[in-house]
C-alpha positions as CSV (number, residue, x, y, z in Angstrom):
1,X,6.2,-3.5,-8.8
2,X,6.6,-0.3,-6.5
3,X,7.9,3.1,-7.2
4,X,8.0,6.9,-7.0
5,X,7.4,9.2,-10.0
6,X,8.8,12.8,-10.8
7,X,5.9,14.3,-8.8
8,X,6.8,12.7,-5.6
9,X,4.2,10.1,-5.5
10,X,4.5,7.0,-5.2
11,X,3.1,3.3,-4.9
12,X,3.7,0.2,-3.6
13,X,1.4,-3.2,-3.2
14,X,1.2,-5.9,-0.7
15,X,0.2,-9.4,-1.7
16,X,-3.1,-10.8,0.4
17,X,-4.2,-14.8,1.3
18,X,-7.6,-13.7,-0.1
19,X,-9.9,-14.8,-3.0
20,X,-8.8,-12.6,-6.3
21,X,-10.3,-9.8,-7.6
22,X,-13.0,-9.0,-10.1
23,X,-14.3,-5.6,-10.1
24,X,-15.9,-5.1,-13.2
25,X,-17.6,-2.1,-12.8
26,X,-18.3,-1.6,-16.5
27,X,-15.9,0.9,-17.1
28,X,-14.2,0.7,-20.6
29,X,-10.7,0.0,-19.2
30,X,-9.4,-3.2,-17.5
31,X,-6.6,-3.0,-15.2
32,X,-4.1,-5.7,-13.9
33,X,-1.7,-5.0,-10.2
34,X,1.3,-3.8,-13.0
35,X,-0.7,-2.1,-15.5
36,X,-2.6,0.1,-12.3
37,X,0.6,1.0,-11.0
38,X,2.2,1.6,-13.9
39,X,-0.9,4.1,-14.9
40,X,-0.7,6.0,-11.4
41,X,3.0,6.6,-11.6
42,X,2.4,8.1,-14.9
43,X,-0.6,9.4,-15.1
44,X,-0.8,10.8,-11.1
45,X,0.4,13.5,-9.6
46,X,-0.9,13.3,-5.6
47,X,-2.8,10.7,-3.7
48,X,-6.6,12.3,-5.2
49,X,-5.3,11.4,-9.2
50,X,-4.2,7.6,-8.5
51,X,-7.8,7.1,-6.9
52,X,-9.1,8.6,-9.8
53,X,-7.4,5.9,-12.0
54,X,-8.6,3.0,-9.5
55,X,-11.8,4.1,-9.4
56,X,-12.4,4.4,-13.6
57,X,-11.4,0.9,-14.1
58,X,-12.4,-2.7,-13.8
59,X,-9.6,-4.1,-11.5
60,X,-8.5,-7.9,-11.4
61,X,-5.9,-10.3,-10.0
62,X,-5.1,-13.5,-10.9
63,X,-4.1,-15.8,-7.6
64,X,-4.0,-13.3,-5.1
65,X,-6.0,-10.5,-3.7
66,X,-3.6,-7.4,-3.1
67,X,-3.6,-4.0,-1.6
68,X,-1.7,-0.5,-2.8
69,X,-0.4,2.1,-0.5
70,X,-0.3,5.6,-1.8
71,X,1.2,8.3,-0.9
72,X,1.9,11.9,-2.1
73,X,4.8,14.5,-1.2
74,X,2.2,16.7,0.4
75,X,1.9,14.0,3.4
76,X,-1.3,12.5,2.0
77,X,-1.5,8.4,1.8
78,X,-4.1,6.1,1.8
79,X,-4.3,2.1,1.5
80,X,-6.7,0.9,-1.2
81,X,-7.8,-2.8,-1.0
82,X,-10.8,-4.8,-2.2
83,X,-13.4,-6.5,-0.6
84,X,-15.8,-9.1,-2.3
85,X,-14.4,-6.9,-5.2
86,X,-15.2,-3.9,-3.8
87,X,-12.5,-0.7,-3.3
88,X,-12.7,0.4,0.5
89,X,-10.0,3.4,1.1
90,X,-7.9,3.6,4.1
91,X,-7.3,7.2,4.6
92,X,-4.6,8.0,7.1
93,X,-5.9,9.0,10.6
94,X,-3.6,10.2,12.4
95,X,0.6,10.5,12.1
96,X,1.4,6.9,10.9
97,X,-0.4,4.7,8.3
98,X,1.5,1.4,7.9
99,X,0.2,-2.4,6.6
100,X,1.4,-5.7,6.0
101,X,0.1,-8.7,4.4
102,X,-3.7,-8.6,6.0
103,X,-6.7,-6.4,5.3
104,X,-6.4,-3.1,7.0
105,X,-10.1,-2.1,6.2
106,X,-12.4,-3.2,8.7
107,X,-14.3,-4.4,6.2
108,X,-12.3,-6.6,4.8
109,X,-11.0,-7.7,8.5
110,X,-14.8,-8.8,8.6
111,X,-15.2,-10.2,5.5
112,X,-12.2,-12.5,5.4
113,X,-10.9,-14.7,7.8
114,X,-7.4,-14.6,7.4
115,X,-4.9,-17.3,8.8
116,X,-1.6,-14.9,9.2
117,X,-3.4,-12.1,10.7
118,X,-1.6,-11.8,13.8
119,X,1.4,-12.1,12.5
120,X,0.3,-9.2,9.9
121,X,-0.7,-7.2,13.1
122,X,2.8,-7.9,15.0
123,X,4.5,-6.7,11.9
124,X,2.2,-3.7,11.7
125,X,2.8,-2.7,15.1
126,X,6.6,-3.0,14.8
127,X,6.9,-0.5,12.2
128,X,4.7,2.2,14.4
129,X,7.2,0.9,17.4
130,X,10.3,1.4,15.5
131,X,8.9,4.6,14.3
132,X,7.9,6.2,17.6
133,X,11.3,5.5,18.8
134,X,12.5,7.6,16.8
135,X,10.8,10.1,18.0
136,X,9.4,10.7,14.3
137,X,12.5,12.1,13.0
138,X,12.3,9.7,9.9
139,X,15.5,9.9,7.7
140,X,16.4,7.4,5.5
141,X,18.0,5.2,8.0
142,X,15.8,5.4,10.7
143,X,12.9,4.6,8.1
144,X,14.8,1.6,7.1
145,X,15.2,0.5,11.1
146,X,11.5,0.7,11.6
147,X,10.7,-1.3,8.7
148,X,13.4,-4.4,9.5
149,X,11.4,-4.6,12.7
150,X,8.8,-6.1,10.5
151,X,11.2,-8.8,8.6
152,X,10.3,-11.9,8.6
153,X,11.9,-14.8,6.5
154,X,8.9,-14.4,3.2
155,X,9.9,-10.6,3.2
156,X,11.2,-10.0,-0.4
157,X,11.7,-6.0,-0.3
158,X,11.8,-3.4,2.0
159,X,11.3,0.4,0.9
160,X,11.2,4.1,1.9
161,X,10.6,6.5,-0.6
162,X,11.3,10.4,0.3
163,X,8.8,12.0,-1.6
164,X,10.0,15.5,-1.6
165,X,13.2,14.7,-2.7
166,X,11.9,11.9,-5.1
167,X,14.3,8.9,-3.7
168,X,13.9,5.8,-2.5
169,X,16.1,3.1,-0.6
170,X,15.7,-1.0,-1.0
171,X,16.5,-3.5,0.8
């Protein structure tokens, strides 16, 4: 469901405990969680393109809400969710933009009440932790540390993509 094209951007999502989605926004093209991400890898090559695609289709899930981080060899990334079928954008502020399996907007933090939250949060803050300690020098391992700080026994996959040199690593 993730990955990283040839122009060093990639995509991965997150599954939510919220309502689906239905954002009809009577656009001429409906998209799906695979078929979105399928279109940004191919279509996109930075962060500003893959919001294009979101933004010129009707999204919807079936089950499950979910959220996409995107990120882009030039250092930009941003976290795209929806809210009562709404997109909000999370731009990064700062040096680290991480999530888990909870709204990250504070939108959608108001607008759903969601059971695992903490937990989401803990995990969240472990991966900022783990990266700190490294003093930000983020190689491939080091990523991959900062990211098993967040395991917990429902984690599936783990991965860190380097987008300049168009790799990534899974766990």
């Amino acid at each position: 469901l993730d990955g990283i094209n040839s122009q060093g951007l990639a995509i991965c999502v997150l599954q939510l405990n919220t309502k689906p989605v239905d954002a009809d926004m009577d656009m001429d093209v409906d998209m799906t969680p695979t078929t979105i991400i399928r279109n940004v890898l191919d279509h996109a090559a930075d962060v500003e393109e893959a919001l294009e695609i979101f933004e010129e289709c009707n999204f919807y899930t079936e089950g499950y809400a979910y959220h996409f981080m995107i990120a882009d060899a030039r250092g930009n990334c941003v976290i795209v969710e929806y809210v009562d079928d709404e997109m909000v954008v999370v731009e990064m502020d700062g040096d680290i933009l991480a999530c888990a399996n909870v709204h990250v907007s504070e939108e959608g933090r108001e607008c759903y009440n969601v059971y695992d939250g903490n937990e989401s949060d803990n995990r969240v803050e472990a991966i900022v932790e783990g990266v700190e300690d490294t003093d930000f020098e983020l190689d491939e391992e080091n990523a991959m540390e900062a990211l098993s700080q967040a395991h917990v026994s429902t984690t599936r996959w783990s991965i860190v993509y380097n987008l300049t040199e168009g790799q990534l690593y899974m766990a």
